[in-house]
MARDOPA-774566 format. One record per atom (N, C-alpha, C, CB): residue in one letter; x, y, z. Coordinates in steps of 0.2 Angstrom, whole numbers, plus 5000, padded with zeros to 4 digits. Atoms other than C-alpha are relative to their C-alpha. Last residue first. Glycine has a CB too. Layout:
BEGIN
AXYZ;...
//
This chain:
BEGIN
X499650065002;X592647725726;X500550034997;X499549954996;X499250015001;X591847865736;X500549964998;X500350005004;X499750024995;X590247805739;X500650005000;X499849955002;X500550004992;X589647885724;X500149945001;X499150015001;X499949944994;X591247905712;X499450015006;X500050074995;X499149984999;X591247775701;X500250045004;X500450034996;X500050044992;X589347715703;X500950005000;X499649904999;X500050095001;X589047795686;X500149945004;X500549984996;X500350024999;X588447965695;X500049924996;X499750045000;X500249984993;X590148045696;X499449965000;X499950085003;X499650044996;X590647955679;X500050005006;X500550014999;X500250055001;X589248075670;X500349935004;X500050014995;X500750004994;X589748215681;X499749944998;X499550075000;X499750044995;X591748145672;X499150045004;X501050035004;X499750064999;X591048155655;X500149985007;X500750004996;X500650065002;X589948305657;X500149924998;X499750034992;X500650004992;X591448405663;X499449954999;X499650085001;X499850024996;X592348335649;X499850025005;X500450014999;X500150065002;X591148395635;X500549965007;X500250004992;X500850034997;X591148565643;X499849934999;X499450054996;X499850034993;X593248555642;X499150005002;X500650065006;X499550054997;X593048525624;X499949995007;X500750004998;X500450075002;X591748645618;X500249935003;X500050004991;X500650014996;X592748785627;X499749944998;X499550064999;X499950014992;X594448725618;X499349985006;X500350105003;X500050075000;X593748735603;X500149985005;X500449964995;X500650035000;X593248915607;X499949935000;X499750034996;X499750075005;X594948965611;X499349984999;X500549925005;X500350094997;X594249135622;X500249964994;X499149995001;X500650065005;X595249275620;X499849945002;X500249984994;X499950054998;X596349435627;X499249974997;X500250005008;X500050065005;X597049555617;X499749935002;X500849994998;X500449995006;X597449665631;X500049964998;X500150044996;X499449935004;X597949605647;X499650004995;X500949984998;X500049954997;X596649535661;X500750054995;X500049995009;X500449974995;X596949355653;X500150085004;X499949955006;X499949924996;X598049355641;X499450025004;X500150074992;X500949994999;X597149185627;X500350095004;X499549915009;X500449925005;X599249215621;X499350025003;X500049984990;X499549965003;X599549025626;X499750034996;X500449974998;X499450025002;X598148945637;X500550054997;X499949964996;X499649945001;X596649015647;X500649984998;X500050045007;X499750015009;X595448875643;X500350054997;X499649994995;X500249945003;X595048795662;X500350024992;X500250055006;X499849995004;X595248695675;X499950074994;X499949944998;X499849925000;X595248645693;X500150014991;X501050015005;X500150005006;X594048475695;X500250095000;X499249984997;X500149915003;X594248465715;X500349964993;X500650085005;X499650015006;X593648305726;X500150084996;X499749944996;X500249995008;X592748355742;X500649984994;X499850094999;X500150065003;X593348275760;X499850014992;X499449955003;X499550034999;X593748465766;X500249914996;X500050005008;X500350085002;X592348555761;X500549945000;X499750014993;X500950024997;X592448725770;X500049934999;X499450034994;X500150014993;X594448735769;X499149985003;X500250085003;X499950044998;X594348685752;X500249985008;X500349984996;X500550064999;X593048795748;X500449935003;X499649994994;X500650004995;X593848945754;X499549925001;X499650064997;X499950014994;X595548905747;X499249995004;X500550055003;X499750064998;X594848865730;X500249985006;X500349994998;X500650035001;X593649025728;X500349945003;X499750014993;X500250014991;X595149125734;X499549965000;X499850085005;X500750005002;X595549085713;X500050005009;X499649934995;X500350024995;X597449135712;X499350014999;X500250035006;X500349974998;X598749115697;X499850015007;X499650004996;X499749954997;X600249045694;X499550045003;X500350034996;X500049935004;X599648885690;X500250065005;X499450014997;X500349954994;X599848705696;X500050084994;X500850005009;X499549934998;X600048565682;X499650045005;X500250064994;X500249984995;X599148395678;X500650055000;X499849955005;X499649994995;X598848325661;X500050065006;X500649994997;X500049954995;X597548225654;X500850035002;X499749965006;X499950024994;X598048085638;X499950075007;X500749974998;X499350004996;X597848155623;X499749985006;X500550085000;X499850035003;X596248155609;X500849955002;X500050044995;X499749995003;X595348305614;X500649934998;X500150055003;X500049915003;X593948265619;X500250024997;X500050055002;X500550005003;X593748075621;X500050064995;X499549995005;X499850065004;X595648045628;X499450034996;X500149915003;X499349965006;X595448205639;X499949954993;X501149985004;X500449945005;X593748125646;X500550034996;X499650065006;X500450025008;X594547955647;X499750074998;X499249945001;X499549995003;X596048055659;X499649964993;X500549965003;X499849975005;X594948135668;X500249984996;X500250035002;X500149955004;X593947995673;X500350074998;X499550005003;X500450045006;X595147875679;X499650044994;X499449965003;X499449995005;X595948005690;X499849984993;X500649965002;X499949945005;X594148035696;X500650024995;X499950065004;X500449985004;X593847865702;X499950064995;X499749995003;X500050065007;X595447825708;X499450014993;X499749915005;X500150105000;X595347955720;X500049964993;X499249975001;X500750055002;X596248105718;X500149945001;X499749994992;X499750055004;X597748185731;X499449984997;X500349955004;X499850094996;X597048335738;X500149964994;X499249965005;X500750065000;X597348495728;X500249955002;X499649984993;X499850065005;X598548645733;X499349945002;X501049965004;X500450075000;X597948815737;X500349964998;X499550004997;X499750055006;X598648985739;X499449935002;X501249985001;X499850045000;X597649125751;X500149954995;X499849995004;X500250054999;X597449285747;X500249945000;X499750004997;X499650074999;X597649445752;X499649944996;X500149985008;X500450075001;X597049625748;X500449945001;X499649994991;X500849995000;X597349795753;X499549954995;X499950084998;X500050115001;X599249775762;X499150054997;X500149915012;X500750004998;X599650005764;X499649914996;X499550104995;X500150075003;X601650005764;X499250005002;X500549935003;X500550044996;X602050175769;X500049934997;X499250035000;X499950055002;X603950275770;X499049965002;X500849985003;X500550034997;X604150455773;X499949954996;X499550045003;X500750035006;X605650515766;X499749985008;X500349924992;X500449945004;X607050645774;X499549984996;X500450054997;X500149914997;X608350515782;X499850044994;X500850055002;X499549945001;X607850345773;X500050055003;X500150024995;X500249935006;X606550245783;X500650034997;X499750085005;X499349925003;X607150125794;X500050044995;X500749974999;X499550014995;X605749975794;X500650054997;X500249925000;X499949934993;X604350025784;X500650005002;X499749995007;X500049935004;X604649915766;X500250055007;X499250034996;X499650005004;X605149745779;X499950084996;X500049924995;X499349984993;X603749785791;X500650004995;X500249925008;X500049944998;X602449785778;X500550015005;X499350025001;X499849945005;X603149645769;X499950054999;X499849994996;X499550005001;X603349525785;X500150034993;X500149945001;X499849984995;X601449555790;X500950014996;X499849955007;X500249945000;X600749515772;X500550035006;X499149995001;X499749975004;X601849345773;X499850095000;X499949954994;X499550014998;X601149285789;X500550064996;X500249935000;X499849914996;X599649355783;X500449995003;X499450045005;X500249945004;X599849235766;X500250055007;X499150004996;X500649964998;X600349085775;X500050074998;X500050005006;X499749954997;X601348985761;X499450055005;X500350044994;X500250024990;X600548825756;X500550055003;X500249905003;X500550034997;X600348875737;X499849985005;X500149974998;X500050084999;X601948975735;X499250015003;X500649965006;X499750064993;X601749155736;X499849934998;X499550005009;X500450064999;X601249295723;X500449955002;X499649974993;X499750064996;X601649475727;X499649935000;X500250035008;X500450064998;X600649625719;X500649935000;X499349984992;X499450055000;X601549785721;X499349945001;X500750005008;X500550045000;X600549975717;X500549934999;X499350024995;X500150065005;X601750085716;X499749945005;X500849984997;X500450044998;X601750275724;X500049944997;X499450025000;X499850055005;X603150395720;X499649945005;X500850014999;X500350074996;X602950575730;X500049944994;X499250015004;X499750024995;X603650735729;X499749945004;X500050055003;X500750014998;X604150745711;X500250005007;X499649934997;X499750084994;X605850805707;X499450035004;X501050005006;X500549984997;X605150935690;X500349935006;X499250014996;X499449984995;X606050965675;X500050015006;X500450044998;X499349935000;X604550935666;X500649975005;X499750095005;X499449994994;X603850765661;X500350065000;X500649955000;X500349944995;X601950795650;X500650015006;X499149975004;X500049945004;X602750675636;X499850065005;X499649994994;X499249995002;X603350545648;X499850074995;X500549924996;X499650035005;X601950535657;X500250025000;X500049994995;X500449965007;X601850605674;X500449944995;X500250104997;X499549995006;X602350495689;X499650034995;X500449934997;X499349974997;X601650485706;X500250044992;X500749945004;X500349935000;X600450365703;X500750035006;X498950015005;X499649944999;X601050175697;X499850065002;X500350024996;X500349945001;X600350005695;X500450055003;X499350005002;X500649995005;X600749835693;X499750054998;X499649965001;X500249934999;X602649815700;X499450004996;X500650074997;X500149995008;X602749615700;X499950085003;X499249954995;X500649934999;X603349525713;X500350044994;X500150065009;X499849965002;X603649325714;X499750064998;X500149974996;X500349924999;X603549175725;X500450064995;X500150045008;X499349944998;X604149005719;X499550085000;X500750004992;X499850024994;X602848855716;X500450065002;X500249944999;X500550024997;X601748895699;X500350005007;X499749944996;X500849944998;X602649035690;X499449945003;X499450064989;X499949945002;X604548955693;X499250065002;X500249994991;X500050024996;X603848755692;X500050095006;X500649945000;X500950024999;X603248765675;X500250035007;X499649905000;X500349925001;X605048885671;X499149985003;X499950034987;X500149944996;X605948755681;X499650054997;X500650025003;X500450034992;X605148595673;X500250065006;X500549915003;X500550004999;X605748675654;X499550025008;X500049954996;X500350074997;X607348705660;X499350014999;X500249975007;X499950044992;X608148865652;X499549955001;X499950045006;X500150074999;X608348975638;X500149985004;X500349964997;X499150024995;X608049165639;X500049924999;X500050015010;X500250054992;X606549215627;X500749965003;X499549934998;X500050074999;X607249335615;X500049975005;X500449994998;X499350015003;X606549505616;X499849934999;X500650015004;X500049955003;X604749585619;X500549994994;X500050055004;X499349965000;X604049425623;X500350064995;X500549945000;X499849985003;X602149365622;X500650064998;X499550025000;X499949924999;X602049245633;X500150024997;X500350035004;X500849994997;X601549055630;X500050085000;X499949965009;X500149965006;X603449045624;X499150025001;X500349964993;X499949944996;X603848995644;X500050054991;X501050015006;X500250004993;X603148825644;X500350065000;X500249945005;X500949984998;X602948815624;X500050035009;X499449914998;X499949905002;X605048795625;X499350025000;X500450024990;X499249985001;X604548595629;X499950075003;X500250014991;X500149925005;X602548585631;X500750034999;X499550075004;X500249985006;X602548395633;X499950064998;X499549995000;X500150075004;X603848335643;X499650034993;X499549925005;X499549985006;X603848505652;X500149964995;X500550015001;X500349935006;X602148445658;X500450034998;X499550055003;X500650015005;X602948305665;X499850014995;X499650015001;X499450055005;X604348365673;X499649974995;X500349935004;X499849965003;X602948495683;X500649984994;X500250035005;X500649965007;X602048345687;X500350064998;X499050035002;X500050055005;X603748255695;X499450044994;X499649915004;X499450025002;X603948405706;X499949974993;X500349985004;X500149945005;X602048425711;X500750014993;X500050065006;X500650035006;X602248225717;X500050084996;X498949965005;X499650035004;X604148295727;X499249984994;X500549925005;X500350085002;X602848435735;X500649954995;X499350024996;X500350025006;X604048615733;X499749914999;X500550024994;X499650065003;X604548675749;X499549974996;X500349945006;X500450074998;X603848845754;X500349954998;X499350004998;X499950075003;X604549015752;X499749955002;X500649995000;X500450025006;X603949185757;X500149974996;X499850044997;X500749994998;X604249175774;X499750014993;X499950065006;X500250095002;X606149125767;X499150025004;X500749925007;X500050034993;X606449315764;X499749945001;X499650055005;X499650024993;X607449335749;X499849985006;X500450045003;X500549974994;X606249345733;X500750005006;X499249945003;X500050044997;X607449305718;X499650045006;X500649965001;X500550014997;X606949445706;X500049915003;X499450024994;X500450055002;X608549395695;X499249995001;X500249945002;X499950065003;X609649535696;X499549964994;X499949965005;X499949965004;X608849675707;X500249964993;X500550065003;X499249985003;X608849535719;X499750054995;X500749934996;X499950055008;X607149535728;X500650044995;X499250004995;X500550085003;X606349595743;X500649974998;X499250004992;X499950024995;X607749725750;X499649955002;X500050045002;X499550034998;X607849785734;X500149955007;X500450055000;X500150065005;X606149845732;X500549965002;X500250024992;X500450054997;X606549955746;X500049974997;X499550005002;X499450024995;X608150035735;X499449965008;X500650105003;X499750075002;X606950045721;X500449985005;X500450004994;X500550065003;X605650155731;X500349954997;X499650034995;X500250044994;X607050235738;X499649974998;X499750035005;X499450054997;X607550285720;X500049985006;X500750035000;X500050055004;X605750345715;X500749925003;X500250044993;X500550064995;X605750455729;X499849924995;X499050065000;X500550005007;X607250555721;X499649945003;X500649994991;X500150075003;X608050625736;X499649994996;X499949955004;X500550015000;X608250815740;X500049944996;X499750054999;X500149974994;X610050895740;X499149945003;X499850114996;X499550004995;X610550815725;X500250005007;X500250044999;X499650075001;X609350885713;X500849995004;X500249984991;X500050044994;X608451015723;X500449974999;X499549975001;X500049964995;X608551165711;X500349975007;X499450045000;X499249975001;X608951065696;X500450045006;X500050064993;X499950064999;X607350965700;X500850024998;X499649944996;X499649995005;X606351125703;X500549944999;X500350065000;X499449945000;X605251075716;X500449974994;X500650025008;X499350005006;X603650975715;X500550045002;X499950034993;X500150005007;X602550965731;X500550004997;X499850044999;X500650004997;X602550905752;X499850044992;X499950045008;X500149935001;X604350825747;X499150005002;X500250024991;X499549934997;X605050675752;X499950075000;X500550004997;X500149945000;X603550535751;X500750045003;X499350015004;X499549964997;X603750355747;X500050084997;X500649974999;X499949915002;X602150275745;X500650025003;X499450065003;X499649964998;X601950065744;X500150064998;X500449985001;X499849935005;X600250015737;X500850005006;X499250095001;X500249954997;X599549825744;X500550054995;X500050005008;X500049945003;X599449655737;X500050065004;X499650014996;X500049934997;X599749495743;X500050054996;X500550005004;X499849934999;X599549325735;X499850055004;X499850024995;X500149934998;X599349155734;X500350044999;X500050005006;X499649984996;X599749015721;X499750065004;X500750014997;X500149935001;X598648895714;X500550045006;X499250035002;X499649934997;X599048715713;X499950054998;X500650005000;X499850024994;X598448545706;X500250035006;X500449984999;X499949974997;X597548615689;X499949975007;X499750054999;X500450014994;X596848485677;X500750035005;X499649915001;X499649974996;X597348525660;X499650005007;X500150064997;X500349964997;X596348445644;X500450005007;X499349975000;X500050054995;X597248405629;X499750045007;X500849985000;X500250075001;X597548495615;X500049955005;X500549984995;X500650035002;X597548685619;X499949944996;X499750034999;X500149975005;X599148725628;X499349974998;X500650004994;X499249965000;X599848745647;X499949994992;X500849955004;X499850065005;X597948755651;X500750024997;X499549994995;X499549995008;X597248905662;X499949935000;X500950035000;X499549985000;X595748915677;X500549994993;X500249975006;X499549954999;X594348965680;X500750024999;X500050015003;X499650005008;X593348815676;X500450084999;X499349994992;X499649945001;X593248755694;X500250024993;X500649995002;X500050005009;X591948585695;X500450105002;X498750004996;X499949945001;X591948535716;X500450014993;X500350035005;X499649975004;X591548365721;X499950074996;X500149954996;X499650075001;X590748275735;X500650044994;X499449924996;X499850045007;X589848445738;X500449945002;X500550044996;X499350034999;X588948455755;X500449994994;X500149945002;X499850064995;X587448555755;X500750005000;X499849924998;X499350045003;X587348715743;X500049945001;X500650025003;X500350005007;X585548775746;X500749954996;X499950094996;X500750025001;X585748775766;X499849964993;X499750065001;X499750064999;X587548845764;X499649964999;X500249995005;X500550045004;X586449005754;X500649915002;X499950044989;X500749985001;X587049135768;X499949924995;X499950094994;X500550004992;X588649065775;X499350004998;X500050075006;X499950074997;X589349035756;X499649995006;X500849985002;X500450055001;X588749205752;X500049954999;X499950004997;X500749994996;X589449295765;X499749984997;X499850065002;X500350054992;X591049205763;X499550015000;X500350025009;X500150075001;X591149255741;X499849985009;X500849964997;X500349994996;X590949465746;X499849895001;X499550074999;X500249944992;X592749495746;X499349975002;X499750114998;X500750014997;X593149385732;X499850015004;X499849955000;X499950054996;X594749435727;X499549975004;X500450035003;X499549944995;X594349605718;X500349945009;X499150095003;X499249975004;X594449485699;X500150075009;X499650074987;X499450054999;X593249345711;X500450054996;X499849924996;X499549954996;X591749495715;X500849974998;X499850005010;X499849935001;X590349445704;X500550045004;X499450035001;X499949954994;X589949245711;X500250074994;X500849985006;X499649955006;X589249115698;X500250085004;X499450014993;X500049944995;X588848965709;X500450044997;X500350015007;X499649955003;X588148805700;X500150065003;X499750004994;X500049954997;X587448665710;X500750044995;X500149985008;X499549975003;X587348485702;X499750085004;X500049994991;X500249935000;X586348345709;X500550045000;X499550025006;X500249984989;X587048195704;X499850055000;X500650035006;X499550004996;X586948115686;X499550035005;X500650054998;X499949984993;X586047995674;X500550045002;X500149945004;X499650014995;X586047995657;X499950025006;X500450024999;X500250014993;X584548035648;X500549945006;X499249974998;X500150065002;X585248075630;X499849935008;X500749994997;X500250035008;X584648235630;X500149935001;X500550044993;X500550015000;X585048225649;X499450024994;X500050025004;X500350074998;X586748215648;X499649994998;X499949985006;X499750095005;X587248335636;X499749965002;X500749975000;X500649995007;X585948485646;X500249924997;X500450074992;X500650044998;X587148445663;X499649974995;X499650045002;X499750074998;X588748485652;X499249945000;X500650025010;X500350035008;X587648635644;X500549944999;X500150074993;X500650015002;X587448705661;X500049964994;X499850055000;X500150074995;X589148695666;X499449994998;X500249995008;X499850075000;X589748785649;X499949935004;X500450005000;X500450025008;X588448935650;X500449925000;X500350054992;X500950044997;X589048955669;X499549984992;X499550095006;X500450064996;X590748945664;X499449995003;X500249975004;X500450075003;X591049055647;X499749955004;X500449974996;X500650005001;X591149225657;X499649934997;X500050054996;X500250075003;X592649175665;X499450004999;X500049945004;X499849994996;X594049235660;X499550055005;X500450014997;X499650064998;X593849175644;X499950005010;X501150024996;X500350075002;X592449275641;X500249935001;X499949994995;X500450024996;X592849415650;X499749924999;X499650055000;X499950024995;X593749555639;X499449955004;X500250055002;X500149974995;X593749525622;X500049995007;X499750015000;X499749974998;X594149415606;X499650055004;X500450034996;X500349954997;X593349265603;X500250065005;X499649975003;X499949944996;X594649155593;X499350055000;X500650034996;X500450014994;X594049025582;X500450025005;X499749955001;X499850094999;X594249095566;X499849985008;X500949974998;X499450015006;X594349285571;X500349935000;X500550065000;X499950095000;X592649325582;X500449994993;X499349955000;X499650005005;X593049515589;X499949934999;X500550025001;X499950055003;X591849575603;X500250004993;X499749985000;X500250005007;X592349755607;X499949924999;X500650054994;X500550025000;X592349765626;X499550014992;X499750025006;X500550044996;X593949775627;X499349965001;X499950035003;X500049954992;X594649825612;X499549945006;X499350114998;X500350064996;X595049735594;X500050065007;X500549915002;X500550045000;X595049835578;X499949965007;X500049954995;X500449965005;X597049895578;X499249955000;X500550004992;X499949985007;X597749795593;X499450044996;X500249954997;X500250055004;X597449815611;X500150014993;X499449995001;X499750015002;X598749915622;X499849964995;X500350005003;X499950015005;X597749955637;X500549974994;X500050045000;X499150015000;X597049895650;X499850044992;X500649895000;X499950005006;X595049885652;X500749974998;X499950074997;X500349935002;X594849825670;X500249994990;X500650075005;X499349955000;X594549655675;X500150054997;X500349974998;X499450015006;X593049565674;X500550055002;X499750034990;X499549954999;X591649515685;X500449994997;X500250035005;X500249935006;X590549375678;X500250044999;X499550045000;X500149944999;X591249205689;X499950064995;X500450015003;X499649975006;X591349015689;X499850085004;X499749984990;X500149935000;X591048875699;X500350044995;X500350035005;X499549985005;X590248695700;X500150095001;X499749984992;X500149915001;X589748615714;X500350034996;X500250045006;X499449955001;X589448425714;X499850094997;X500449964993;X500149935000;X588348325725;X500450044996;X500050035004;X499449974999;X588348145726;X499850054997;X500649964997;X499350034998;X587048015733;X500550064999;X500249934997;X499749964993;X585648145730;X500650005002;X499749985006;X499850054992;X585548095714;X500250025004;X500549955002;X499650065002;X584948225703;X500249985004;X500550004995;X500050044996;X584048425704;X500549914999;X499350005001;X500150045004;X584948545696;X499749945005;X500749994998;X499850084999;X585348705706;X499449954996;X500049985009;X500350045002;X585848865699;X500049935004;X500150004994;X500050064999;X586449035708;X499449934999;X500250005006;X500650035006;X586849185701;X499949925005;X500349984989;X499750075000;X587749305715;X499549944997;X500149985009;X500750064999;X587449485717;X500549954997;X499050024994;X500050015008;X589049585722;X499349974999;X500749944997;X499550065003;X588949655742;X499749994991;X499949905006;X499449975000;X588049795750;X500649964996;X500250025007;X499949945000;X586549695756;X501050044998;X499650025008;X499749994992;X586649535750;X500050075001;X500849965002;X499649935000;X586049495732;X499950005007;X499750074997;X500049994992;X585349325728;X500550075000;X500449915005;X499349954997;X585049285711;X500050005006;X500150084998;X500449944993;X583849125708;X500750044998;X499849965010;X499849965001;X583648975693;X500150085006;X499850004995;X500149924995;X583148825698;X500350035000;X500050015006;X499449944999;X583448665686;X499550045004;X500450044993;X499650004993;X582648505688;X500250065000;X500649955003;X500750054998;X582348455668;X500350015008;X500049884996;X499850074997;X583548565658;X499549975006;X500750015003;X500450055000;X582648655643;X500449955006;X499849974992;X499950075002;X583548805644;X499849955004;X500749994999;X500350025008;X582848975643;X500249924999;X500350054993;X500750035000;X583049015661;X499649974994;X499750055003;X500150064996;X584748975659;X499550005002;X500450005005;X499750085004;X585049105645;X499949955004;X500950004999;X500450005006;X583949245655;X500249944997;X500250044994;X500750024997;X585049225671;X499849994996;X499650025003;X499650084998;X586849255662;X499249965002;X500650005009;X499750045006;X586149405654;X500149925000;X500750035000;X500550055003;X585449455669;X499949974992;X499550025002;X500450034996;X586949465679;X499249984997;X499950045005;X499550055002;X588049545666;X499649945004;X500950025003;X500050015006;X586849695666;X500049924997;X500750054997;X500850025001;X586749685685;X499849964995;X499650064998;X500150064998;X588349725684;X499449955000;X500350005006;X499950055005;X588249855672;X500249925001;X500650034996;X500450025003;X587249955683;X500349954997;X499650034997;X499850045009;X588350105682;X499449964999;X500849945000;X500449935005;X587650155699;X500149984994;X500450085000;X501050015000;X588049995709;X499750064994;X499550035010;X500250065002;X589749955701;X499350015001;X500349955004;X500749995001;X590250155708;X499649934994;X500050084997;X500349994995;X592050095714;X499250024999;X500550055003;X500649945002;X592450035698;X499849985007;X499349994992;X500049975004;X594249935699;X499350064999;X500149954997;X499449944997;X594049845716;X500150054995;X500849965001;X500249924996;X591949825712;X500850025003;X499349995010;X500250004993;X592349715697;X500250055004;X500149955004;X499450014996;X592249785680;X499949985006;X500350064999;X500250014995;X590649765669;X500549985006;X499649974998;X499749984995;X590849845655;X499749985006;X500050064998;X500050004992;X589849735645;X500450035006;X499949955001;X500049915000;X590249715627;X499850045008;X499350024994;X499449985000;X590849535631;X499950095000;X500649964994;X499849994994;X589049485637;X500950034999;X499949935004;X500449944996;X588249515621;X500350015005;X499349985002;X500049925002;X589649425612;X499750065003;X499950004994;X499249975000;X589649285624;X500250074998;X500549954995;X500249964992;X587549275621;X501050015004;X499349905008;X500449935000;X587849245603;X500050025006;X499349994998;X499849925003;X589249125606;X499950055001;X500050024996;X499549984995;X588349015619;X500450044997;X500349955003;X500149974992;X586748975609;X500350035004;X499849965004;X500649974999;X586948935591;X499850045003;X499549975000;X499949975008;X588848865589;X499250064999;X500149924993;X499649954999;X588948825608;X500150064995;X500649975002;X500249974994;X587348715609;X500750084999;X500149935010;X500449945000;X587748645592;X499850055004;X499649974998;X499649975006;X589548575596;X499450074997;X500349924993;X499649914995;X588848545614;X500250034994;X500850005006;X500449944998;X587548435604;X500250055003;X499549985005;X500449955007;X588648365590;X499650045005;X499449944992;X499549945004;X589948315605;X499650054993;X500949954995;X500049944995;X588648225616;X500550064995;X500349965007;X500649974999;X588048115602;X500150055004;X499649975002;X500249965005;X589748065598;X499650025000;X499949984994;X499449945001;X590348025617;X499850054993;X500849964998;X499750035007;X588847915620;X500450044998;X499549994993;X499849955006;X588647935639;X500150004994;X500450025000;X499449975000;X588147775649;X500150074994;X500549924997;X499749995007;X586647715654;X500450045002;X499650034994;X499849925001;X586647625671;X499850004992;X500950035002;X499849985009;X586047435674;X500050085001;X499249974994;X500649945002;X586547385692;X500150034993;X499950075005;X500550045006;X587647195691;X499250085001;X499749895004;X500249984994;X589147295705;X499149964999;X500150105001;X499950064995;X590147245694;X499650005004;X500550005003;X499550014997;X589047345679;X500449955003;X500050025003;X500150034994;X587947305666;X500650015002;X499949945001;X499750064997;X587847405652;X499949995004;X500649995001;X499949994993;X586447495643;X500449955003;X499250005003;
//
């Protein structure tokens, strides 16, 4: 038991004791219950409009609950909370030092099937091959309410001290967390104040070393339809005469983003890239070279270029993706037939400190505006979310990530922004403004969140739960209460 400066006696974590218990916690307990929960069709409510009927949320809901009422941690409270009309919502708290509070998150809903999985693996087929856990949901993020629980667990086998801990496992985060406000308002009371906020949601640029997430980028989504015809006609009969609704459709496109390069053009969906984000994007090409854009499963040859812009590229620079389509027959069922309508589904991701309904406004006016003669033109916006960048750390938690990396995995911490969006982070960091934030997660190279094939690293998991349990153990060493 050391003595501090401060001359109060603490105990301190034993790194090897804690790694044989998560190692066994994850090898006995948190697989089995992964695999149960990957079979689980349990899509969120934007994808399965009948979520309540199905049931499979529920499913997924007490799946998660069971396992945490089975485990022996000392303080815990286990509860769902359901809101009329909204996702249900798991929520655990821990009791422990008042002084500092941390909130950890994660989420159950999953993303849709997709196709294109290989021979043997599917959605909700678990697949464990070496250590790879194939299916949908586990990376992504079925595994963090098992892994902040079994952070807590580590300590208190070896009766470390920490803070009171709060775990929030929401059901709506893959349709943009629709009904996340109304359960922040509702159970504020149960929440308090965090001091510091636990995020395992998010990626890692590869898996040796633990990845702490600086930046999320916002997004816009909605459908654009362009309508010329009120049904098919003969495409020999019309062609010529009668526009091809497709080619408006690309000739809007156009008027985002070069045909080219997909440069965006209107400066409302640009932002100036932080010089400290800069340097971490230089960084983390330092260490993942060519890895920083071979991460993806390419169809061709990967284009060369600057490590620090490909980081900088999908974490800081807006960019739009076509992600869905109605309108179009397959290709085997295509007659000779000029459709009379061509619908595509656009998801648009914004810089980190970009205003989203600034942006949302300025993407539906841009498609509308001057119709071609003889199309009707819509742009229907039907989710947003706000980007995020993380406050500067204190001393105390820089510190501690970078021993917890060193312990776990063996490297030094590093810091990057990501491409994605968690609305979970704007909300709370508008809510909780003085909080510290722990953004991470074990979605690395090929893992393919919400595409096929996608997987959980399982050494990975065992590692960053052991690093959560390093730095809540450093939260309540006197390093982090009173904000030091």
């Amino acid at each position: 038991m050391p003595l501090l400066a401060t001359g109060r006696m603490v105990w301190t974590m034993d790194t090897d004791a804690a790694k044989t218990f998560i190692e066994r916690m994850w090898d006995e307990s948190i697989v089995p219950r992964l695999i149960d929960y990957v079979r689980i069709p349990n899509e969120s409510p934007a994808f399965d409009a009948d979520w309540r009927a199905r049931g499979e949320m529920e499913r997924a809901v007490e799946l998660a609950q069971a396992w945490c009422r089975a485990q022996p941690v000392r303080g815990l409270t286990v509860e769902v909370h359901r809101l009329p009309g909204r996702t249900p919502t798991l929520l655990l708290t821990i009791d422990g030092d008042p002084r500092f509070t941390t909130l950890l998150y994660g989420h159950l809903d999953k993303q849709p099937a997709m196709t294109g999985w290989r021979d043997g693996l599917g959605p909700w087929t678990p697949v464990l091959d070496g250590e790879r856990l194939y299916g949908r949901g586990a990376a992504d993020d079925g595994y963090a309410v098992f892994a902040a629980l079994t952070a807590v667990a580590a300590l208190q086998a070896q009766g470390v001290r920490h803070g009171r801990c709060v775990v929030l496992i929401e059901c709506s985060e893959e349709s943009g967390s629709p009904d996340l406000p109304a359960y922040l308002e509702a159970l504020g009371a149960r929440i308090g104040t965090p001091d510091l906020v636990v995020c395992l949601d998010s990626g890692c640029g590869d898996y040796e070393r633990l990845w702490c997430t600086t930046s999320l980028r916002g997004l816009v989504g909605g459908v654009l339809t362009v309508e010329v015809l009120t049904e098919g006609v003969h495409s020999g009969d019309a062609g010529g005469v009668v526009p091809c609704s497709f080619r408006i459709a690309r000739a809007l496109l156009s008027r985002l983003e070069s045909p080219a390069d997909g440069t965006l053009y209107p400066e409302v969906f640009h932002a100036g890239i932080p010089a400290p984000r800069v340097a971490q994007a230089r960084a983390a090409a330092q260490v993942l070279g060519a890895g920083a854009a071979a991460r993806f499963p390419w169809a061709g040859p990967i284009p060369a270029r600057d490590p620090a812009e490909v980081i900088l590229d999908r974490t800081w620079r807006p960019a739009l993706a076509v992600v869905g389509a109605d309108g179009l027959p397959p290709v085997a069922r295509a007659g000779n037939v000029l459709r009379p309508y061509t619908a595509l589904k656009l998801s648009l991701r914004l810089p980190p400190t970009a205003d989203v309904r600034a942006a949302a406004g300025a993407l539906k006016d841009l498609l509308e505006r001057d119709p071609p003669p003889g199309a009707r033109v819509r742009f229907d916006p039907d989710w947003g979310a706000q980007g995020w960048e993380a406050p500067e750390l204190r001393p105390w938690l820089a510190g501690s990530l970078d021993r917890a990396s060193r312990e776990w995995f063996g490297r030094p911490a590093q810091f990057m922004g990501e491409g994605g969006t968690i609305p979970f982070m704007a909300m709370l960091g508008a809510r909780f403004p003085a909080a510290q934030f722990l953004v991470t997660g074990v979605l690395g190279p090929q893992a393919n969140a919400h595409g096929p094939n996608e997987f959980l690293h399982l050494p990975t998991a065992r590692r960053v739960t052991g690093c959560v349990a390093r730095v809540l153990a450093d939260a309540a060493d006197g390093l982090g209460v009173g904000g030091s």
